[in-house]
Residue, then its C-alpha position, 0 to 999 in steps of 0.5 A: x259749754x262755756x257759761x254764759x255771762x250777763x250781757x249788756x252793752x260793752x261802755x256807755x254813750x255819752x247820752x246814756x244814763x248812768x245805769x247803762x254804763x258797761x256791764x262788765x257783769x260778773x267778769x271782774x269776779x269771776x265767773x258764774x257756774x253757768x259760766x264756766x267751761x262746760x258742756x253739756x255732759x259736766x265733766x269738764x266743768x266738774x273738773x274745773x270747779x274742783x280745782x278751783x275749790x281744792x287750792x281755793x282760787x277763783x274758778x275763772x282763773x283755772x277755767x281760762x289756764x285750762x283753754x290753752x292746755x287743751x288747745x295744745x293737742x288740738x293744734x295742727x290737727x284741727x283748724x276752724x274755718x269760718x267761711x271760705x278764706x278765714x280759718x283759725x288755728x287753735x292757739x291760744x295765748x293766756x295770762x292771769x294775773x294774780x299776786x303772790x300766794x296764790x298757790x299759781x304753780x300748783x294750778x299750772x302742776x295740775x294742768x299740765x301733769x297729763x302732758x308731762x306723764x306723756x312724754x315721759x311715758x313716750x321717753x320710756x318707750x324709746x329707750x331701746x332706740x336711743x340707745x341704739x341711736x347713740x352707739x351708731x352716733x358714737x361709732x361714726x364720730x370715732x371713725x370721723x375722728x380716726x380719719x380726721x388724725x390719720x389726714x392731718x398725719x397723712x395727707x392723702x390717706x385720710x379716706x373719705x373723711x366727707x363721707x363720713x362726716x355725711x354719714x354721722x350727720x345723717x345718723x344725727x338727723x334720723x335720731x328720734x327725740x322724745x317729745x317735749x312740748x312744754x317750754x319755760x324759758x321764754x327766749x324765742x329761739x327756746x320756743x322756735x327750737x321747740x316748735x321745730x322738734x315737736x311738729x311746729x307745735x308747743x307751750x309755754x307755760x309758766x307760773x313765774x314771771x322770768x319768760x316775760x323778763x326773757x322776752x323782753x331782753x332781759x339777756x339778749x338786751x333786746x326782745x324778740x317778738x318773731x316766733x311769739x307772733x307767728x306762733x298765734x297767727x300760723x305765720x312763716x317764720x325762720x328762726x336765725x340760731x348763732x351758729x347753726x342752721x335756721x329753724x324754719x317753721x311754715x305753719x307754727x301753733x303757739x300756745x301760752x298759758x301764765x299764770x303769774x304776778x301782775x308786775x310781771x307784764x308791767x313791762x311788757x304793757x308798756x313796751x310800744x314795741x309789743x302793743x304796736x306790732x300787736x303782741x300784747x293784744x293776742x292775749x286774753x288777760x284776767x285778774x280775777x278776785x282773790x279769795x285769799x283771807x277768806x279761803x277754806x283751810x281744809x279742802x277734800x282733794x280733786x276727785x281721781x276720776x277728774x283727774x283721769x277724765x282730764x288726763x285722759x283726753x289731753x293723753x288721747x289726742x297727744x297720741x294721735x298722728x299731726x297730719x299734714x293738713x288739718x281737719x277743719x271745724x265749720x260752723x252749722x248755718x245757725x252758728x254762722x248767722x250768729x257769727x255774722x251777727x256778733x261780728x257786725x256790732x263788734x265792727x260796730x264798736x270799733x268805730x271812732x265812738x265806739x266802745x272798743x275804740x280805745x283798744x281797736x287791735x286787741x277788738x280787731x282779734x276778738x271775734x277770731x279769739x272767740x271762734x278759736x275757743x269754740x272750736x277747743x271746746x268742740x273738738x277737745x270731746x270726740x263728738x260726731x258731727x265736728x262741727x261747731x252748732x250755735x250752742x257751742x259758739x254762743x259760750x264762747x262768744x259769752x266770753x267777750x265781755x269779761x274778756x273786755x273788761x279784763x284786757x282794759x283793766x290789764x292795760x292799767x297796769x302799763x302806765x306811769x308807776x305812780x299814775x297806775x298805783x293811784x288809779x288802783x287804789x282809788x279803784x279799790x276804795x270805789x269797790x270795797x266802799x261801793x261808792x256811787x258818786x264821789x268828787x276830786x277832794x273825796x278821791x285825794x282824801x283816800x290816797x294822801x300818802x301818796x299824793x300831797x297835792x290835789x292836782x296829782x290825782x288827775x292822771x289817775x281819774x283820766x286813766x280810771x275814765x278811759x276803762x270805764x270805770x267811772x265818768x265826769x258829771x257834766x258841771x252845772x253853770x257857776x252860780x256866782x263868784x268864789x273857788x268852783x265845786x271839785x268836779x264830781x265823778x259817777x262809777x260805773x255800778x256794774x263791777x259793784x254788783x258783786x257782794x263783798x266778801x268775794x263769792x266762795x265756791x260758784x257751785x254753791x246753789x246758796x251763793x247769792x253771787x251766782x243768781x241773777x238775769x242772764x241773757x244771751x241777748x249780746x250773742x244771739 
């Protein structure tokens, strides 16, 4: 299903060598064929590759926007019950993060076009009742009208104005809507509308950054977090509408998918409010690698029977009835011990000197993230039995670690403007040189445009050493008088596993890129 991704340790122990540093794998380069969504029959998989290869962007990028897609018809139909009294519900909320040039609304187009078809397919269908609808509507608001002119002229003769107005209101309540499940404009009463008309289920998605900037207040002068957090967690929630009645939501499903330009989160990374009442750590976050520069100009189109494969599922659970209670995925004993096994060594690292210490509220919600994939992939295929085997959820357990490293790297980007520019470029000069060892002077070298004294760089180092991306060696005892050694920084080997240039197509058996161990050893 989804593919697997070298295993390893998630950080270094202080006592550990070098070698044992965080194995980020392939996750910083984009994922494996092996890796990428699929399951065992390929079409899922082959439909992914071919939209990565057609608009010639980084498999992983489509392979994560797709996840919420294909969530959002499983929403409130399906729920993953892991044992009794811990359930997920299939949201997912998603951002990749690439620059400009990336050809990232033509990914979101063709991801989401099926569900666009749909409704309109469903707005054509309900043509004749709309209709029907508004001249019933129109009706009662010239009798209400009627009677409102004669009262004011008339008192005493106006008729039964309340039950009128009863009446129309009742006509209002019944008219059927068109179903609109995808939202672009990210102010929360926007999604709390949508989530209310569409059965407390909706997306945003978006390749553009103004839903953040309008989530963060851009016009109402201060975010707004409610809906966007209730949405993940299936929270109650009652939306206050000026002017109008509360949308009240019992069970909302949120998905987000984003794929846009990284200084469109700048903000929302750095906002306390957001990491502190847990919003930024409900995302799976990556910045996949470019290929831009190295792209294929002329590419064959993304074969139609894709196309309608994808299309077709996503249509066929559209059209299923929402219940009132979901149908609820559980695990296969094999899958649970495997689960439990996976959840003691993430509890493991999140201890004080643990490895996901430094990012505990988005590691709290890993192994929960994780099941909620599995249960996308089990459920998006009409399969029978519905149940998640340990097949299934070792995939998407497999995720853990790129989604490791891409949320600590996405955090980078919420810092002091200069600290985060500093700590990317030598980040950059690091990977593209594949650089092993280097001191504080060779660091300052590579980036005195922007730094004029040495001393600027610090927070920079600290900063690349709290992601793991590289460590202090341990000074050895001053030897005598005169000015001490520039400390001297390892780099952690495992994003420099990679070649440069960046891998073309993943599914190209002669890609060096995508061959290599692979171990299940970190889900088993």
């Amino acid at each position: 299903m989804l593919l697997r991704i070298t295993s390893g340790e998630l950080r270094p122990q202080a006592i550990t060598p070098i070698e044992s540093i965080a194995r980020f794998g392939e996750g910083l380069n984009g994922l494996s064929e092996e890796a990428v969504l699929l399951q065992r029959r390929g079409r899922l998989k082959d439909f992914v590759l071919s939209v990565a290869e057609c608009y010639q962007v980084p498999v992983d990028a489509v392979a994560l926007m797709a996840l919420p897609v294909m969530a959002l018809p499983l929403s409130k139909r399906f729920e993953v019950e892991a044992m009794r009294g811990w359930r997920e519900q299939l949201s997912l909320y998603v951002a990749v993060l690439m620059p400009s040039g990336e050809r990232k609304s033509a990914i979101v187009r063709q991801l989401t076009e099926p569900i666009y078809a749909w409704q309109r397919d469903q707005a054509t269908g309900m043509a004749d009742v709309l209709r029907q609808f508004e001249n019933e509507e129109k009706i009662a608001k010239e009798r209400l009208d009627r009677a409102r002119r004669k009262a004011a002229l008339k008192p005493g003769e106006s008729g039964d104005i309340d039950g009128l107005a009863q009446q129309l209101a009742d006509i209002e309540a019944a008219r059927p809507r068109p179903p609109s499940l995808i939202v672009t404009d990210g102010t929360s009463e926007a999604i709390a509308r949508a989530l209310v008309l569409n059965h407390e289920r909706a997306m945003l998605a978006a390749a553009e950054g103004d839903a953040i900037d309008i989530l963060m207040g851009r016009y109402s002068g201060a975010p707004n977090f409610g809906v966007w957090l209730s949405g993940h967690s299936g929270d109650a929630v009652e939306s206050i509408r000026r002017g109008r009645e509360p949308d009240r939501l019992a069970h909302p499903a949120l998905q987000i998918a984003l794929f846009v330009q990284p200084e469109a989160v700048a903000e929302l990374l750095a906002s306390r409010q957001a990491l502190g009442r847990g919003l930024v750590p409900r995302f799976f976050f990556s910045i996949p690698e470019s290929r831009v520069g190295y792209r294929k100009l002329r590419t064959d189109p993304v074969p139609v029977e894709l196309i309608d494969y994808f299309g077709a599922r996503i249509q066929q659970h559209l059209a299923e009835p929402v219940p009132t209670e979901p149908t609820l995925i559980r695990l296969t004993p094999d899958a649970a011990e495997c689960l439990d096994a996976y959840r003691e060594r993430n509890e493991a690292h999140l201890r004080p000197d643990g490895d996901l210490s430094q990012i505990r509220s988005w590691g709290n919600k890993l192994p929960g993230g994780l099941l909620r994939v599995a249960g996308i992939l089990r459920a998006f295929e009409p399969i029978s039995p519905l149940v998640i085997d340990v097949e299934t959820l070792r995939c998407a357990l497999s995720l853990g670690p790129y989604l490791t490293a891409h949320y600590e790297r996405t955090l980078m980007l919420g810092g002091d403007d200069i600290t985060v520019d500093l700590a990317q470029r030598i980040d950059s000069w690091l990977r593209r040189k594949r650089v092993t060892t280097f001191s504080r002077r060779d660091a300052f070298n590579q980036v005195k445009g922007r730094a004029h004294q040495v001393e600027v760089i610090d927070p920079a180092l600290d900063l690349l050493q709290e992601r793991h991306r590289i460590r202090q060696r341990p000074e050895a005892p001053a030897g005598g008088p005169g000015r001490p050694k520039s400390p001297v920084f390892e780099v952690n080997p495992a994003p420099l596993q990679v070649e440069n240039p960046p891998p073309q197509y993943p599914h190209n058996p002669q890609n060096p890129a995508v061959r290599g161990s692979e171990t299940e050893g970190d889900v088993a």
